[in-house]
C-alpha positions in Angstrom: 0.0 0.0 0.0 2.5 2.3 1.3 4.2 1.8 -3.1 1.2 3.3 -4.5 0.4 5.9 -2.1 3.2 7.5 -3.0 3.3 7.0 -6.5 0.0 8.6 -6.6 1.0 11.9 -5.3 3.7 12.2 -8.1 1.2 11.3 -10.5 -1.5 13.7 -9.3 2.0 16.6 -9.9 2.6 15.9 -13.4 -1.1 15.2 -14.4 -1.7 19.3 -12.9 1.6 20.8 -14.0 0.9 19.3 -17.4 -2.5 21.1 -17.3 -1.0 24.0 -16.5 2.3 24.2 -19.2 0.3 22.3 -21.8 -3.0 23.0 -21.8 -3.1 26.4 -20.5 -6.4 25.9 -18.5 -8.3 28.7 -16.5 -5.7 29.4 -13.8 -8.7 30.4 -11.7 -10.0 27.0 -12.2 -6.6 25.3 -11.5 -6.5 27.1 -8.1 -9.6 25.5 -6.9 -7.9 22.6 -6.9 -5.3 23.5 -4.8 -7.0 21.8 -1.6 -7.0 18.4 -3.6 -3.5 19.0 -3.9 -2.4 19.6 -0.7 -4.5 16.1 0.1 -2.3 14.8 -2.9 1.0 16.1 -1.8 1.2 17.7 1.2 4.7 19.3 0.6 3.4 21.5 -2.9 1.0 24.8 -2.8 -1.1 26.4 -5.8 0.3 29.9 -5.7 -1.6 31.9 -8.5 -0.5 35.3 -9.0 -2.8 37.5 -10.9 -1.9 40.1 -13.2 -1.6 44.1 -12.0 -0.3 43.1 -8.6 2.3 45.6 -6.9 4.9 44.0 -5.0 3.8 43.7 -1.7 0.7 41.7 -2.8 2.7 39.4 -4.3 4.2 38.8 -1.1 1.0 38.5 0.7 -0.4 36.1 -1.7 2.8 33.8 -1.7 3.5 34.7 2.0 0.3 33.2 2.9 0.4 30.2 0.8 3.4 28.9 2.4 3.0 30.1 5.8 5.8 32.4 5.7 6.5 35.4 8.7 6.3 38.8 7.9 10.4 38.9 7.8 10.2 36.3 5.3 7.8 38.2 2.9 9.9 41.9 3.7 12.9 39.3 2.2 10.7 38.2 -0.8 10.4 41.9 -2.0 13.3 43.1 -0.8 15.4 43.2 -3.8 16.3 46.2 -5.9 14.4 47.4 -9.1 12.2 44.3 -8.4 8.9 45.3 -8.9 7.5 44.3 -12.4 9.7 41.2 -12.3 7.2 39.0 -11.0 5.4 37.0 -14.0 1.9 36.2 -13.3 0.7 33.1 -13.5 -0.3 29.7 -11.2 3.0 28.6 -9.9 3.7 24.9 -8.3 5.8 25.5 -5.1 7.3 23.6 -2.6 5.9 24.2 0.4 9.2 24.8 2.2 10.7 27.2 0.0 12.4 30.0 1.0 11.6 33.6 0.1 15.3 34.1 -2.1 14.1 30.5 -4.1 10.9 31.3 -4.8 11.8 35.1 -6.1 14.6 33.5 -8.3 11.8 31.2 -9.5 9.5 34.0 -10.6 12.6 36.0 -12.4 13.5 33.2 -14.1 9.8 32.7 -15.6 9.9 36.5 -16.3 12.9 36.0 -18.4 11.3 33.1 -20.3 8.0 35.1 -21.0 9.5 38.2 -21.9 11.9 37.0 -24.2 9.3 35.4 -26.3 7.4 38.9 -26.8 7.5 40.0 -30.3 9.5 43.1 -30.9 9.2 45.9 -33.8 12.8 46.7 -35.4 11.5 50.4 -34.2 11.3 49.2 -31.0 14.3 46.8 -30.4 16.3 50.1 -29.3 13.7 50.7 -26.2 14.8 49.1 -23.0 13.1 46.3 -21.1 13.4 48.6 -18.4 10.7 51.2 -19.8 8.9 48.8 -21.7 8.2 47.0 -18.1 7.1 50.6 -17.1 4.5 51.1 -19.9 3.6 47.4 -19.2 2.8 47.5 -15.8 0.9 51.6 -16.3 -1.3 49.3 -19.7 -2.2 46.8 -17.4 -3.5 49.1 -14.7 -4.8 51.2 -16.8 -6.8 48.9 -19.0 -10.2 47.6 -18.7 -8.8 44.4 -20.5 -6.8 43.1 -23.5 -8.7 44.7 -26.2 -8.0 48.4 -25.0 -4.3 47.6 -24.1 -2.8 48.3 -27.0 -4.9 51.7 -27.8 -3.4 53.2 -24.0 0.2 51.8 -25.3 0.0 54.0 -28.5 -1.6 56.9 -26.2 1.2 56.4 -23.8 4.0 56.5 -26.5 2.2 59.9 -28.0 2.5 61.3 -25.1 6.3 60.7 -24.2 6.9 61.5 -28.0 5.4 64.9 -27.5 6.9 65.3 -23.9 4.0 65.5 -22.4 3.0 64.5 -18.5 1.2 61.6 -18.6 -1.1 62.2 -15.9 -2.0 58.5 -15.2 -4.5 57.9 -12.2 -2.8 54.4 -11.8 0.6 56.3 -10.6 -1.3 58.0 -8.0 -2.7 54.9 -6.5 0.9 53.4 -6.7 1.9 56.9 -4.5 -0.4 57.1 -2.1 -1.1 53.2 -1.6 -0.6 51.3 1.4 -1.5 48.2 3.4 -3.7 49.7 5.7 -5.9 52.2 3.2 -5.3 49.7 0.8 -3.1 49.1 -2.3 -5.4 50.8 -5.1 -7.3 53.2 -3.7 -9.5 55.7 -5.5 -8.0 58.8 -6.9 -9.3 61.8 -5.5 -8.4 65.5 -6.8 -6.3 66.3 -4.4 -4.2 63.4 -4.7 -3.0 64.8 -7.9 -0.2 67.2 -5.7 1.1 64.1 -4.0 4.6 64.9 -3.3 6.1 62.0 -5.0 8.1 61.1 -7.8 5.1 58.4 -9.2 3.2 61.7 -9.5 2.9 61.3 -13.3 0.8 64.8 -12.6 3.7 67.0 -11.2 6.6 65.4 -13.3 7.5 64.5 -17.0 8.0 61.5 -18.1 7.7 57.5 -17.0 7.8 56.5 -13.1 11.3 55.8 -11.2 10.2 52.2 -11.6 7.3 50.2 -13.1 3.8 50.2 -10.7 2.5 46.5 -10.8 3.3 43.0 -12.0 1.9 43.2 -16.1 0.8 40.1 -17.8 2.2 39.2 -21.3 -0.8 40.7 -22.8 0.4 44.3 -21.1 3.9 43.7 -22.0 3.3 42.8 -25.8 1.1 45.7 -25.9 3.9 48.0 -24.9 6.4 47.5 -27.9 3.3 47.3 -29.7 1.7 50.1 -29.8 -1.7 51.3 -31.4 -1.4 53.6 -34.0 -3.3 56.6 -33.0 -3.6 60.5 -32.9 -5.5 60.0 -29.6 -3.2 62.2 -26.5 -6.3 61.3 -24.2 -8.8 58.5 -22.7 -11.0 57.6 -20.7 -13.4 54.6 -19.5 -16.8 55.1 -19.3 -19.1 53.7 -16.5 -19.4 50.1 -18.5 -15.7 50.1 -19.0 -15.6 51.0 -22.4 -13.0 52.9 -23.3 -13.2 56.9 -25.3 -10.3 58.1 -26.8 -9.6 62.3 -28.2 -7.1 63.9 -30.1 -7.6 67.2 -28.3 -8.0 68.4 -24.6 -11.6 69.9 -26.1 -12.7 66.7 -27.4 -11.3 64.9 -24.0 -13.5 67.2 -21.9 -16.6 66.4 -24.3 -15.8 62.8 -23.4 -15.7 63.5 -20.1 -19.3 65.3 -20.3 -20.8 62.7 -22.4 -19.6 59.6 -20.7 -18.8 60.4 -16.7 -21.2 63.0 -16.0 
């Protein structure tokens, strides 16, 4: 008896990482599973990370999987330029793992992802440093995949003209913490947030990218819309307005938030 019980385990592994790798099902789905897992094989979590999440809820997410102390998720995140780095997806961890394993485990997926995005000649000269930036800003921003690419080619105007970009996500990033909560909403006065995220008070991209972007955010970034649009804006059923002038903007903003 004691043969097959723990063949079975092993089995049960490779039958769900197979799912996940091969057959690319719901990760959502795949996480349900996770307590049939754990009665599987007690030493391997279901850790799914979902896409847009900043660095500290990351931690949370993967700190509370596998148990970990508070030190051990300050260690996880503690790590410079780090944010952005962590691919989303459903991961199969040991349960045992320490924080310095599991961030090299995430990198290393990040690396894999991002080398298979698909880059223009025209953009091959812009870093993966500010692409990550857009990325993470697109997948904030966005109210799914089909707008991502419009706000990437709105983004891009607006560096090209050297414009502020004046994106609400930047604020949230700014002002966000554990206790008032990671993406709070952006009020008017938030906009003078003495901080160097305030994509309102300076020119140019954030000291570092905001959130964790999917692959769908970060192929949207060296791929850009074409558009004359320098503004946007989602209306209340998420769908999303684009102007070529501050005049038409405001008309948006009449028609579709007032």
């Amino acid at each position: 008896m004691k043969k097959y019980f723990f063949v079975f385990p092993a089995i049960f592994i490779l039958f769900i990482s197979s799912l996940i790798l091969y057959y690319r099902f719901d990760p959502s789905l795949l996480a349900k599973i996770s307590f049939y897992l754990d009665l599987a094989n007690p030493y391997v979590r279901i850790v799914r990370i979902q896409e847009g999440l900043r660095k500290e809820e990351v931690a949370e997410v993967v700190g509370d999987k596998l148990d970990w102390s508070e030190k051990e998720k300050e260690d996880f995140i503690n790590s410079a330029n780090i944010e952005g780095h962590f691919f989303p997806k459903t991961y199969l961890i040991y349960k045992d793992a320490d924080p310095s394993t599991v961030r090299t485990t995430m990198l290393d997926e990040f690396g894999v992802q991002i080398s298979k995005v698909k880059k223009p000649k025209s953009k091959q000269i812009i870093s993966e440093d500010t692409a990550l930036k857009i990325a993470s800003i697109i997948q904030r921003e966005a109210a799914g995949k089909s707008d991502m690419n419009l706000i990437s080619g709105i983004i891009w105007n607006r560096i090209f003209k050297g414009m502020k970009l004046q994106v609400d996500a930047t604020l949230q990033y700014a002002k966000g913490s554990e206790e008032d909560g990671w993406w709070g909403e952006v009020t008017p006065v938030d906009k003078k947030i003495n901080s160097s995220y305030n994509t309102y008070l300076h020119e140019g991209l954030p000291p570092s990218a905001i959130a964790n972007p999917g692959i769908d955010a970060i192929n949207a970034a060296y791929n850009p819309q074409k558009t004359k649009c320098m503004f946007y804006l989602h209306d209340k059923k998420r769908r999303i307005h684009c102007a070529v002038t501050y005049e038409e903007h405001k008309k948006n903003i009449e028609t579709y938030l007032r």
